[in-house]
N, C-alpha and C positions, 0 to 999 in steps of 0.2 A: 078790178072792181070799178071798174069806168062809170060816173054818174052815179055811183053810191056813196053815201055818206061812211063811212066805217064805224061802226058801232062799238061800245064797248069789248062783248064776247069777242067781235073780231079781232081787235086790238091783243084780246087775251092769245087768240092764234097767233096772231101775228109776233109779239110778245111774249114776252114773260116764260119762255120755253125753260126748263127746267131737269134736270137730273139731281140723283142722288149715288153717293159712290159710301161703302161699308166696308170697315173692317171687320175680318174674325180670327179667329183662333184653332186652330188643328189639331185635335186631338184623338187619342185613342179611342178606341171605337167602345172600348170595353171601359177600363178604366177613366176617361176622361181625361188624364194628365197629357200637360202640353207635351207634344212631338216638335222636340227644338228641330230635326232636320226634316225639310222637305224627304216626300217619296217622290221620285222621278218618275215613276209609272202612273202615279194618281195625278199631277203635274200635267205630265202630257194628255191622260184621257180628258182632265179638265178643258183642256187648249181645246181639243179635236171638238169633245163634245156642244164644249159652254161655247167658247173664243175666247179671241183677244180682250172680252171685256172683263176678265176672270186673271189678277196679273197676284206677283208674289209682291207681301213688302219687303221692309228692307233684314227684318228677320225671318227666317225661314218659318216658321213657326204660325204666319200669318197670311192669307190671304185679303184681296182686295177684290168688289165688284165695283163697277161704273155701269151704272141707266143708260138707253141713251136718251137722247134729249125728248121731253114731251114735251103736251103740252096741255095733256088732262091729268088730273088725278090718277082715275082708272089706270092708266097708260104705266104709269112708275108703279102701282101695285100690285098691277099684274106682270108686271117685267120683273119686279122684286119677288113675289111669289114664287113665281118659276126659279129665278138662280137660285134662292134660296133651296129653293126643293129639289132641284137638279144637282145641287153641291152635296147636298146631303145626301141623296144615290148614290152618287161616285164615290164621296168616303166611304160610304158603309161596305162597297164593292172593295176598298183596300184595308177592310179593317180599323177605318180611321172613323172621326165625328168631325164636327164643329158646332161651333157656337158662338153666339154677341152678344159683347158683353165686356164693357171698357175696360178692366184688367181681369184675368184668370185668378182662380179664388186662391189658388194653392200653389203656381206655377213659382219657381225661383230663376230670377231674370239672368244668372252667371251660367254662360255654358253656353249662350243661344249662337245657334251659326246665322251667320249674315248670306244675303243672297248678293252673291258672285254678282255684282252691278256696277260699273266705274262711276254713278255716282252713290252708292251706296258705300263703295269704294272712301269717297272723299271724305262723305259724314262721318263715318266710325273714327276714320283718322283724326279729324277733327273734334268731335263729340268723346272720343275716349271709352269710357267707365258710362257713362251717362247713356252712349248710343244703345250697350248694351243693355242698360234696364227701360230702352224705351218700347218693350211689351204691353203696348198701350194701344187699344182699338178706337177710333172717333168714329162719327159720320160727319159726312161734309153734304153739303144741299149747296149748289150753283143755281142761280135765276140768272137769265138774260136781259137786261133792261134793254128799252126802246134804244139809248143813247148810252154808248159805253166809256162815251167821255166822264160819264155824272156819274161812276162806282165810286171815284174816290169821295164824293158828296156824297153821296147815298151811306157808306159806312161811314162815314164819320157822324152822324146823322142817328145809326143802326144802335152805337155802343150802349146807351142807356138800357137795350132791350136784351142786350147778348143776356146777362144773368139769368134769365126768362128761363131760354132755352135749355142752360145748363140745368136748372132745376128739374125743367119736364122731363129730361133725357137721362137721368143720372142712373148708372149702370156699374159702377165699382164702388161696390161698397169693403171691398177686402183685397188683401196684400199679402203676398207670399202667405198664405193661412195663417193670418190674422185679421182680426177685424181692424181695420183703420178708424173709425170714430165718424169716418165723414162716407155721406153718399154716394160722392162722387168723387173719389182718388185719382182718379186718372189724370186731369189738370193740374193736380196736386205736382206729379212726377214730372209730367209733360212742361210744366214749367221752370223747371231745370233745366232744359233747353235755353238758346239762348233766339231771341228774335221771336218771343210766342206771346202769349195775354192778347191783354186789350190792346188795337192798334192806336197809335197818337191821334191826336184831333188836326191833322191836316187842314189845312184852310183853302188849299186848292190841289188840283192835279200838280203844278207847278212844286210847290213842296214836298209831295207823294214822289214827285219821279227824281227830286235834287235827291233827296233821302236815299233812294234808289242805287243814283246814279254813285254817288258816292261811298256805295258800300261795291257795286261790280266795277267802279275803276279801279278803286284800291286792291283789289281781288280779294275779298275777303266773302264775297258769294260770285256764285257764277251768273245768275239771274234772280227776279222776285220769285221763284218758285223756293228760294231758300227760306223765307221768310213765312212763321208760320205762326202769325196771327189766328184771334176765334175767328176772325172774316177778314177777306182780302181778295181785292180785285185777282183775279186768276193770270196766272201768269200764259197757262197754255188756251184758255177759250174764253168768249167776249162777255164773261160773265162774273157777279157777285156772288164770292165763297162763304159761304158761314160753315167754320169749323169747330166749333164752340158743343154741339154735345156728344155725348158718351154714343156709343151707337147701340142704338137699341134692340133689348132682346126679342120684344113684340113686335111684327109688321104694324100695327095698324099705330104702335104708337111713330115708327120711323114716319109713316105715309102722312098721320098727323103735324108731327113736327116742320116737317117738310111745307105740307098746306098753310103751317103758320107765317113760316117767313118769307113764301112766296106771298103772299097777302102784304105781308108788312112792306117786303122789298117794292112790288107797288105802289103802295100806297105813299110811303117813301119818295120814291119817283115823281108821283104826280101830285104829292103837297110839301112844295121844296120849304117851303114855312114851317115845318113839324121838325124843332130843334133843332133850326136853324141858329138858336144864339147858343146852344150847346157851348159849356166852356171847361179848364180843366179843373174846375170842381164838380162839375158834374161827371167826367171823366175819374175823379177819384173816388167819388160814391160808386159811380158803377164797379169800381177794382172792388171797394169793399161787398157790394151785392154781390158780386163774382165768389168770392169766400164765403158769405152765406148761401148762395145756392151748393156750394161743392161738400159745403157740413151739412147742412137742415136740407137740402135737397127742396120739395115742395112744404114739408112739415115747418119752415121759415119764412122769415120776412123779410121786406130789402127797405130801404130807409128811400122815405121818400124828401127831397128837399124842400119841395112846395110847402108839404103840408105838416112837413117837419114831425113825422111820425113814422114807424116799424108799418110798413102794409102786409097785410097778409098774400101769399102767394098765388092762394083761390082769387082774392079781388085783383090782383096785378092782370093776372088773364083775363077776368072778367071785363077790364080796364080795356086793356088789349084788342078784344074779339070784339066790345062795342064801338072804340075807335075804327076797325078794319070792316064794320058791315058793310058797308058798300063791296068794298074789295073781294068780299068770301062771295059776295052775290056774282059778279063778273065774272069768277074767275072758277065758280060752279065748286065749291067749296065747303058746303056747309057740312056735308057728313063729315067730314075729314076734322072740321073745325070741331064738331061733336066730341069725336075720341079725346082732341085734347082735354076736354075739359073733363072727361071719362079719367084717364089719368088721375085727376083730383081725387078721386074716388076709388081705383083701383088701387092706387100704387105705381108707382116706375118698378124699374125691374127690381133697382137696389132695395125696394123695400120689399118685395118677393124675395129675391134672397137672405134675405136676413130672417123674415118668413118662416122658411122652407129650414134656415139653418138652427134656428132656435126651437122649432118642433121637433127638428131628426136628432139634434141632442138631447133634449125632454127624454126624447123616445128609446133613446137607446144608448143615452151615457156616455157616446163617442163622439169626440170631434171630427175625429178622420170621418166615420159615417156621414155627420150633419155636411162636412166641406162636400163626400160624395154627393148627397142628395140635391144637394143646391147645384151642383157641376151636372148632374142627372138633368135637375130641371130645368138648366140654362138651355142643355141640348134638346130636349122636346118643346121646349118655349120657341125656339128658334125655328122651329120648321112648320109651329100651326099655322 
């Protein structure tokens, strides 16, 4: 671009490139109920079909996709549509289903086989009882910033807003067929792990990599990839992780979410002044917003310290999306921005299922029924 100025959009190309990776869930085609063991035939036509961007977790029970990197909206919607809709062919071709949706309504976490992986290998050993009930699906959104020195700024920076996401994205609302009470369970479980929540407030890279370093000399991880924060500089690519929501049963709410923190992670970046004196009392409100979004989901509040009052969830985004206009403008954003705030108004998934389940018991006096119908609507939600 010799003799041009670079403009913002370009910046945006040049920048701020972005994927999204999904967990789901495999299940019968008929039934619904989780398939604890991989089929090796649907496995492979997946590989042939999809690729390598289509891998197993660490229980058999679950699938993973990875974007690859864009750097439009379009780009991840339309790359999500397809796997979505390709995955769903090929189960149906072995009898199988899937679906998203941060834990299985009815599934019982004892029994799951583990995928044959030397480091999957390490974690059960390590993890125990725990590895096994961790039947837990997230989505994870990576941005690329300009300068990948400034991740560990940028998230420490980010934590105030993690609670945000959890709310918008909250997708288990139930537990071995029971209702849990909270929107979003999945955190709930997931934090029984050890090395997950909100990350510390690092004050430099310098104390991010001591932190680091002193958990792989000791050998008690092998890399940062052990470490699994709602966000975290990515151990395999030059990019900021938010791991923080459930993964969603709607495309357009993922593609949302997704457009949200890429704005933020932005905007973030180019106004290093935006919580900058961040301290860990702000770090201990954000733990407690954390637990209000995983119970009230969006139907809650998160305590604001400014202004020393419960905010409602509609105005936190409200809050949100007028601080990042600029950012949604650049970065060619605004439908995307739209859905989120559609969310307010529609529901996240977890209030669709609860929805669906307190109608189909009305209706017909059986729980087994209402759990089917909700596991029914997980699978057709997933593939509009």
């Amino acid at each position: 671009m010799t003799g041009k100025t670079m403009t913002g959009k370009n910046m945006a190309e040049k920048y701020y490139s972005f994927g999204v990776e999904e967990e789901y869930f495999v299940v019968d085609g008929e039934t619904k109920s989780l398939r604890k063991k991989a089929s090796p035939a649907f496995l492979a036509e997946l590989k042939r079909t999809v690729g390598p961007i289509v891998t197993r977790e660490m229980l058999q029970s679950q699938l993973e996709i990875a974007t690859k990197p864009a750097h439009t909206m379009q780009e991840v919607y339309d790359e999500m549509k397809h796997l979505r809709r390709s995955i769903g062919t090929i189960a149906a071709d072995h009898g199988l289903a899937y679906f998203a949706a941060g834990t299985h309504p009815t599934a019982a976490w004892s029994g799951g086989q583990q995928t044959q992986k030397i480091r999957y290998d390490g974690l059960m050993q390590d993890f125990q009882m725990l590895g096994e009930r961790n039947l837990l699906c997230g989505m994870h959104v990576h941005v690329q910033l300009p300068d990948a020195d400034r991740r560990v700024d940028v998230m420490r920076r980010m934590v105030p807003y993690i609670p945000l996401f959890i709310a918008l994205s909250t997708s288990s609302p139930f537990w071995r067929s029971r209702s849990t009470g909270l929107m979003g369970y999945r955190l709930a479980a997931y934090d029984e792990l050890p090395r997950t929540g909100l990350p510390e407030l690092f004050e430099s890279n310098a104390e991010y990599e001591a932190y680091m370093s002193a958990l792989i000399e000791t050998r008690v991880i092998q890399d940062s990839s052990y470490v699994w924060w709602t966000i975290r500089p990515s151990a395999n690519h030059p990019t900021l992780e938010l791991r923080a929501p459930d993964v969603c049963t709607r495309l357009d709410d993922a593609v949302a979410l997704a457009a949200l923190y890429r704005a933020l992670a932005r905007h973030l970046f180019n106004h290093p002044e935006t919580n900058r004196d961040i301290t860990s009392v702000d770090r201990a409100i954000a733990v407690e917003n954390k637990w209000r979004a995983q119970r009230y989901g969006i139907h809650g509040s998160f305590v604001d310290r400014g202004e020393r009052r419960a905010v409602p969830i509609a105005e936190e985004l409200d809050r949100l999306i007028a601080l990042l206009e600029e950012d949604i403008g650049e970065l060619d954003c605004a439908a995307e921005i739209a859905n989120a705030r559609k969310i307010m108004s529609t529901g996240t998934s977890a209030d669709m299922q609860i929805a669906v389940f307190r109608e189909a018991e009305q209706r017909t006096g059986s729980r087994n029924k209402a759990f089917g119908a909700v596991k029914t609507w997980l699978t057709e939600a997933t593939l509009q």
